[in-house]
C-alpha positions, 0 to 999 in steps of 0.5 A: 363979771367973771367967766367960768374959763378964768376961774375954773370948774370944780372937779366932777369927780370930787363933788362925786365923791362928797355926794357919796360918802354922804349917801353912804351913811344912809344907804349901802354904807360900806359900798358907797363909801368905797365908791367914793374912795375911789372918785376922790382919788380920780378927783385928786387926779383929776386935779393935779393933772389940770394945772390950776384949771380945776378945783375941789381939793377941799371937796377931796378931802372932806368926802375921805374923811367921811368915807373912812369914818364911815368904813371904821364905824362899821368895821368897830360895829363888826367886831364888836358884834362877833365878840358878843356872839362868842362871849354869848356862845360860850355863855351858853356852851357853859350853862348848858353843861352847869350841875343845875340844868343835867336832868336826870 
């Protein structure tokens, strides 16, 4: 039987970070994804500085990866969504000066 003192504690922060960028894909995408940027980086921290007696660098990793997945998805959303709005605002600018729709 071990005890927790030898085998040491995942870090807070790192299962933080994971829980987040997880709910981020349900709720507040953008927010909680940056949220959880930032307590992976504490987590990352906050391991380095315990000297062996803290983990979750797996944790770390995984919540950053699904965090900036999660920003890129909607970042590419964002762009292509304004692309269609101009693409459908010049479509329109067009067809409403076309020789078929003047009234006269």
């Amino acid at each position: 039987m071990g005890s927790t003192a030898t085998q040491g504690a995942t870090s807070g922060n790192a299962i933080a970070a994971l829980v987040l960028a997880i709910a981020s894909w349900v709720v507040c995408p953008i927010v909680f994804a940056v949220i959880a940027l930032i307590f992976a980086s504490l987590g990352r921290k906050e391991i380095a500085a315990s000297g062996g007696t803290r983990h979750g660098m797996e944790l770390v990793t995984a919540s950053r990866i699904v965090a900036w997945i999660n920003i890129g998805l909607w970042a590419a959303l964002l762009v292509i969504g304004l692309i269609v709005g101009i693409i459908v605002l010049l479509l329109g600018g067009i067809a409403s000066v076309t020789p078929g729709s003047v009234g006269g």
